[in-house]
C-alpha positions as CSV (number, residue, x, y, z in Angstrom):
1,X,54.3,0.7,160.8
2,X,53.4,-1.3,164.0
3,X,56.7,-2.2,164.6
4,X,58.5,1.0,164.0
5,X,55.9,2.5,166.7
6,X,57.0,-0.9,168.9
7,X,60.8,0.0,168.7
8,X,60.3,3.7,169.2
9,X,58.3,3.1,172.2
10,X,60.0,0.5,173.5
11,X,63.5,2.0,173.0
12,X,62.4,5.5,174.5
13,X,60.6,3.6,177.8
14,X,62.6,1.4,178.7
15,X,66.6,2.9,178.0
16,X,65.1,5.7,180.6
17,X,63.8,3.1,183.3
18,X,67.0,0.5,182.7
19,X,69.2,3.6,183.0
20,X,67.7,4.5,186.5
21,X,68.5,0.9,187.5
22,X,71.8,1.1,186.3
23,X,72.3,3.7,188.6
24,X,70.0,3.1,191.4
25,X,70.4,-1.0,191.6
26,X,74.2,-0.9,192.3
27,X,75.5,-0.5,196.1
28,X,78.1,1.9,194.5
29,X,75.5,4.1,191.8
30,X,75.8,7.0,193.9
31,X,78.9,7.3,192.4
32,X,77.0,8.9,189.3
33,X,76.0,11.5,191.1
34,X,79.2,13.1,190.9
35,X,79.7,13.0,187.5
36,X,79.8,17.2,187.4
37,X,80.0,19.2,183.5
38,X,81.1,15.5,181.5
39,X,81.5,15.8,178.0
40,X,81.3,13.0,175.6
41,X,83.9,13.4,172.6
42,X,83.1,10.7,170.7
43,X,81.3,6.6,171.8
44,X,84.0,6.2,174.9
45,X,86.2,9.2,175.6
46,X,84.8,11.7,177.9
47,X,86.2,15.2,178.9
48,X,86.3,16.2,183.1
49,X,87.4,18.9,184.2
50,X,89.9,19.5,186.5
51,X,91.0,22.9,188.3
52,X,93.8,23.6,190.5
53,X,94.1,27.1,192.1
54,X,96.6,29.4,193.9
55,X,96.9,29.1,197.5
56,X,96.3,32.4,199.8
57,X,99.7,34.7,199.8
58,X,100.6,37.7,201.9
59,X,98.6,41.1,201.6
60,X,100.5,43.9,200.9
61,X,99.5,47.7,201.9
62,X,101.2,49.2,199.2
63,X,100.9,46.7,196.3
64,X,97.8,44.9,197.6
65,X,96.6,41.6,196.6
66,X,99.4,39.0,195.2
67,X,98.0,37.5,191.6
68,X,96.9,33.7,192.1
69,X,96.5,31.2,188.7
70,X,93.4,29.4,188.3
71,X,93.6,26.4,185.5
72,X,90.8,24.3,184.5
73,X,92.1,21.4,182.2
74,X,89.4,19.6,180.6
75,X,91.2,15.9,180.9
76,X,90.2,13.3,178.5
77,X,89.5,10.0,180.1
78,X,88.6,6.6,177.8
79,X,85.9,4.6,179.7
80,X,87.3,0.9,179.9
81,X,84.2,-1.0,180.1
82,X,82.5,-1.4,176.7
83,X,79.8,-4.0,177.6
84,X,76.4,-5.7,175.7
85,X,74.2,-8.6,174.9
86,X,71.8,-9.4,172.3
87,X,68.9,-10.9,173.4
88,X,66.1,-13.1,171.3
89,X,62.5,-13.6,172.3
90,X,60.6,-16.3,169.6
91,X,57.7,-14.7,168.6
92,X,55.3,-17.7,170.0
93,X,56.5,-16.5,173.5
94,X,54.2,-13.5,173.1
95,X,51.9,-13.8,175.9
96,X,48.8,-11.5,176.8
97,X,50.6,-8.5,178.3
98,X,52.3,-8.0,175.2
99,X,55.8,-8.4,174.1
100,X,56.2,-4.9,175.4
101,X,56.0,-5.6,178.8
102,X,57.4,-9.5,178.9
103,X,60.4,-7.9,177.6
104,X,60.4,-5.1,179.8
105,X,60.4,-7.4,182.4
106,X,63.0,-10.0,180.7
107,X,65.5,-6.8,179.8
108,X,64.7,-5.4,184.0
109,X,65.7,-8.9,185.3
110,X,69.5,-8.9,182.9
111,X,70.1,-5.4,184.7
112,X,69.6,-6.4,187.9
113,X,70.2,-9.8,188.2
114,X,74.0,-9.5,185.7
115,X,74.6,-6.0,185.2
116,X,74.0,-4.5,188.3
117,X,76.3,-6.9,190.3
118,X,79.7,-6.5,187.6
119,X,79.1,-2.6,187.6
120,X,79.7,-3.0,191.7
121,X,82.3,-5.6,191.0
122,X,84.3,-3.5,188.7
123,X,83.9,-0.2,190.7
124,X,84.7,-1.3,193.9
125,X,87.8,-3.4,192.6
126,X,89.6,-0.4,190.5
127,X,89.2,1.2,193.8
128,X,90.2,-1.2,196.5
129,X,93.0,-2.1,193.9
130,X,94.0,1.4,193.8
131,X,94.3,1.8,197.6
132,X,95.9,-1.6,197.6
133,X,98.7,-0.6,195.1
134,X,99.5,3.0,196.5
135,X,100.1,1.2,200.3
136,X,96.7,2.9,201.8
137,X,95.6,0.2,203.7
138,X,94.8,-0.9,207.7
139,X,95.9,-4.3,208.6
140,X,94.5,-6.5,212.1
141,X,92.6,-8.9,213.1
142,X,88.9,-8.0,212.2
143,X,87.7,-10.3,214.8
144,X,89.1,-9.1,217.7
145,X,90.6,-5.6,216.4
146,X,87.5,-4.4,214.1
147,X,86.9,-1.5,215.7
148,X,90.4,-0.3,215.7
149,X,90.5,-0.8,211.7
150,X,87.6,0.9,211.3
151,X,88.9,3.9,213.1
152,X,92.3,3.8,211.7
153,X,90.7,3.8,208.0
154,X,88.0,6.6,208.9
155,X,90.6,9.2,210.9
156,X,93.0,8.3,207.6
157,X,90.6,9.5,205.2
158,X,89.3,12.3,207.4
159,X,92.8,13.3,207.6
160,X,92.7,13.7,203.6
161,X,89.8,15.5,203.2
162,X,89.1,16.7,206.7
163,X,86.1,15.8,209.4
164,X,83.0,17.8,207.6
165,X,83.4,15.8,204.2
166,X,80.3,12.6,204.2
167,X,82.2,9.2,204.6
168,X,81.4,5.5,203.3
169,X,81.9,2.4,204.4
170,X,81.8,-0.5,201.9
171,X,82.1,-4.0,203.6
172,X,81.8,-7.0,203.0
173,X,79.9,-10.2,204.8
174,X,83.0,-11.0,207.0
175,X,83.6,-7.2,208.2
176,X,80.2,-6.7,208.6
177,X,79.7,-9.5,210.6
178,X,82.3,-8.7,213.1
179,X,80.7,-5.0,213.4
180,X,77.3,-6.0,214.2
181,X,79.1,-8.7,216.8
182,X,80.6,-6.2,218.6
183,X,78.8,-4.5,221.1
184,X,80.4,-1.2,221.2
185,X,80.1,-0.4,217.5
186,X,76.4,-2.5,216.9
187,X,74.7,0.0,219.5
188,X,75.9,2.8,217.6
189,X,74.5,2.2,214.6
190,X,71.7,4.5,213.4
191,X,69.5,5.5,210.2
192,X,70.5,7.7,208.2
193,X,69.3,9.5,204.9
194,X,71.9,8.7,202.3
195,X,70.8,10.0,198.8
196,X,71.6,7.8,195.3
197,X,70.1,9.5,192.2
198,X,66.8,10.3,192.5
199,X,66.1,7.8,195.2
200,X,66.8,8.4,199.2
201,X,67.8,5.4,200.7
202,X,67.7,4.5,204.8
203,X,71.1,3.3,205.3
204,X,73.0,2.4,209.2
205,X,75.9,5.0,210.0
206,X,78.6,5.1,212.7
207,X,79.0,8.7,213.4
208,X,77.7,9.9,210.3
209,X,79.6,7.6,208.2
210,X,77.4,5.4,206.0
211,X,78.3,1.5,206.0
212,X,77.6,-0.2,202.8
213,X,77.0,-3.9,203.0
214,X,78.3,-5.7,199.6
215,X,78.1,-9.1,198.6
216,X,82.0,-11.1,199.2
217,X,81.6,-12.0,195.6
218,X,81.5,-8.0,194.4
219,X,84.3,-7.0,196.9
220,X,87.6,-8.5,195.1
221,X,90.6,-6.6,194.5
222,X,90.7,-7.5,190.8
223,X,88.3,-9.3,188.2
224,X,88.2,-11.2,185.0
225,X,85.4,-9.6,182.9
226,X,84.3,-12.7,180.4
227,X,83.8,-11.8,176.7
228,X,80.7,-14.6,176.4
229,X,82.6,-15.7,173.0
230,X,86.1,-17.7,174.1
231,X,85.4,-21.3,175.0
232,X,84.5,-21.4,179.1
233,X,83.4,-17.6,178.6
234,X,80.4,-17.9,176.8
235,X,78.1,-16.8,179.7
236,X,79.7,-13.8,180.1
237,X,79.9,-12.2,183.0
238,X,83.0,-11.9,185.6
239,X,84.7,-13.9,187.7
240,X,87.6,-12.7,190.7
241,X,91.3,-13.0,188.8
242,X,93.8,-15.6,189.8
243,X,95.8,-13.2,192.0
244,X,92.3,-11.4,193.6
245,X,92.5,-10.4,197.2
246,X,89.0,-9.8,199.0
247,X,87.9,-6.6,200.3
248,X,87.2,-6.4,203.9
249,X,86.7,-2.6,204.1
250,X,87.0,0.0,201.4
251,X,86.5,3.5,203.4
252,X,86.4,7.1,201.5
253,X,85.0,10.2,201.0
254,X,81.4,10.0,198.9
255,X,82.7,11.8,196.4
256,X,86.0,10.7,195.5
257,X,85.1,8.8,192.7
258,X,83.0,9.6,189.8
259,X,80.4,6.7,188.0
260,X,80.7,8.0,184.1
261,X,78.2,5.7,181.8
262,X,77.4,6.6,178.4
263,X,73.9,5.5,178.0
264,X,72.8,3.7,174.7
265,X,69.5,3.4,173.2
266,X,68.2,0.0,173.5
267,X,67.8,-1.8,169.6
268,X,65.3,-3.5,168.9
269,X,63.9,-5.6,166.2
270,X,60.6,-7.5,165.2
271,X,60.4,-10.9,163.5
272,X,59.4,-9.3,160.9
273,X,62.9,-7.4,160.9
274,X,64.8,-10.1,162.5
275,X,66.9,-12.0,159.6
276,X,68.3,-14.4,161.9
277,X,65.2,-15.8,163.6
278,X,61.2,-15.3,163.5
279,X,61.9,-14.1,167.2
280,X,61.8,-10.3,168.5
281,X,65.6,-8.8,169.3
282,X,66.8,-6.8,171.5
283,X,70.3,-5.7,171.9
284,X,71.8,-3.6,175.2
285,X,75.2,-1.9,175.3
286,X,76.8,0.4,177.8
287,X,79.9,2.4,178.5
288,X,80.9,3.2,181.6
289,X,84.2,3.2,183.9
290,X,84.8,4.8,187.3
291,X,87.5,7.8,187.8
292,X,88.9,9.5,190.6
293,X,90.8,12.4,190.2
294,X,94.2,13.1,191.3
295,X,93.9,15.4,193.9
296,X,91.4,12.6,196.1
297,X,93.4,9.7,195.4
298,X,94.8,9.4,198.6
299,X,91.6,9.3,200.5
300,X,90.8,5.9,199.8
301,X,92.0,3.3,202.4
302,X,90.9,-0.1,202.4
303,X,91.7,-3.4,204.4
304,X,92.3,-6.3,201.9
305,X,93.0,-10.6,202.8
C-alpha cells in the first residue's frame, strides 16, 4: 500500500511541477502560451483551429450588407517529437529526505539540464529552418552592419503583421555580442515585462521588441535528435546535423508559433515492483512539436552563417 501512495503522490507532484519547467525553463516556452482551443485526438495528433474570413465589401443602400464566409477548419497536426527516458535509483541510495524528494530533485535536474535545452534546440531550428528555406532572411556583416540587420529583420516582420503586434528577438552569443558592442543600440536597451506562463520575466528590449539571448549550441538551423539505442547514440540527446547553419538572429512576432506538448504522467515503480532491479524506477515521456500556421508564416525572418 505504501508504494501505491508513493507513486500516486509522486506522479501527481511532480508531472505538475516538471510540466511548469517544461514550459518555464526553455528561452522559447512562451511559445505554449499560444496554444488557443487544442484538442488531442488520440497520444500525438492534435486538432487547431484555423479560421479564415471574408474581407469588407461595398455597402449597398438598397440591398445592404454583402454576405461574407467565415470557415473554422479544425486542422489535424501530428506532433514530431515523441521523447523519454527511464531512469533507475538502487534502493541503498535512499537517503534521509526520502526517495521522494532525491528523486524530485534527480527527475528536476534531467529537465533542466537535457530537456529544456533540445525543446529550444528543436523549436528554434524548425523555425529558423523555415525562414531559411522560404528565402526570409537578412544577410551583412554583423560586425560592422548589426544594426542595419536588426532593422531590416524587425521593419520585415512588422511589415507582415503590422507595428502594434509584440516582437522577439532570438540571438545568439555572436549577435548579441555585437549588439551590446555597439553604442547606438547598447544604450537603448531597457527592461521590459515579458510574460512566459505563469511567470513574468525582466527581459532587455529595443523599442519594445524583446531580445532573447540563446546559447550558439540551441541556435542551429537543423539537428540530429539521438535515439540513446544505435551505437554512438546511447546518451541521447541532440547534436547540430552535418549540413546545420547557425542562427544569428531569428526575429518574429510572439505569437507566430504555437508550443503544443502533450503532457504524460510520470511512472513510477518501487523495488518492490521493479523486476529488473531492487532499484526505484521512474520513467518520463513527452509529446510535443512546434506549429505555425499558414497565415503567419511569412513573419519569420532570420539571419543564418
Amino acid at each position: 500500500m505504501a508504494d501505491i501512495i508513493l507513486n500516486e503522490q509522486f506522479a501527481a507532484k511532480f508531472t505538475g511541477e516538471l510540466d511548469k519547467l517544461f514550459v518555464q525553463g526553455p528561452v522559447t516556452g512562451f511559445f505554449a502560451d499560444n496554444v488557443l482551443r487544442a484538442k488531442f485526438v488520440g497520444a500525438k495528433t492534435v486538432l487547431i483551429p484555423d479560421m479564415e474570413l471574408s474581407g469588407l465589401g461595398d455597402y449597398d443602400r438598397e440591398t445592404g450588407f454583402i454576405k461574407g464566409a467565415i470557415s473554422i477548419a479544425n486542422k489535424p497536426y501530428t506532433l514530431a517529437m515523441d521523447r523519454g527516458r527511464s531512469f533507475h535509483l538502487d534502493r541503498e541510495d535512499e537517503d534521509e529526505t526520502g526517495i521522494a524528494n532525491l528523486a524530485g530533485q534527480v527527475m528536476g535536474e534531467f529537465v533542466r539540464t537535457r530537456v529544456v535545452p533540445e525543446v529550444d534546440a528543436y523549436v528554434l531550428s524548425k523555425l529558423g529552418g523555415l525562414a531559411a528555406t522560404e528565402g526570409q532572411t537578412v544577410t551583412g556583416d554583423i560586425a560592422t552592419e548589426v544594426i542595419k540587420m536588426f532593422n531590416d529583420a524587425c521593419l520585415k516582420v512588422q511589415n507582415e503583421v503590422g507595428f502594434d503586434e509584440q516582437i522577439v528577438c532570438f540571438v545568439n552569443p555572436t549577435v548579441w555580442a555585437a549588439i551590446q558592442n555597439t553604442p547606438e543600440l547598447n544604450r537603448q536597451l531597457v527592461l521590459n515585462d515579458f510574460k512566459k506562463g505563469d511567470v513574468t520575466l525582466k527581459v532587455k528590449s529595443i523599442n519594445g521588441i524583446s531580445i532573447l539571448p540563446v546559447a550558439d549550441a540551441r541556435m542551429k538551423t537543423a539537428y540530429t535528435f539521438l535515439d540513446g539505442v544505435t551505437g554512438g547514440e546511447e546518451d541521447g540527446g541532440f547534436t547540430p546535423a552535418e549540413n546545420a547553419q547557425s542562427i544569428g538572429m531569428l526575429v518574429m512576432p510572439k505569437k507566430a508559433a504555437s508550443l503544443v506538448r502533450k503532457s504524460e504522467k510520470i511512472r513510477t515503480f518501487s523495488p518492490d515492483q521493479n523486476q529488473a532491479a531492487d532499484a526505484y524506477k521512474f520513467d518520463y515521456r513527452t509529446y510535443y512539436d512546434v506549429i505555425v500556421k499558414n497565415s503567419l508564416k511569412k513573419s519569420i525572418y532570420a539571419y543564418v552563417y
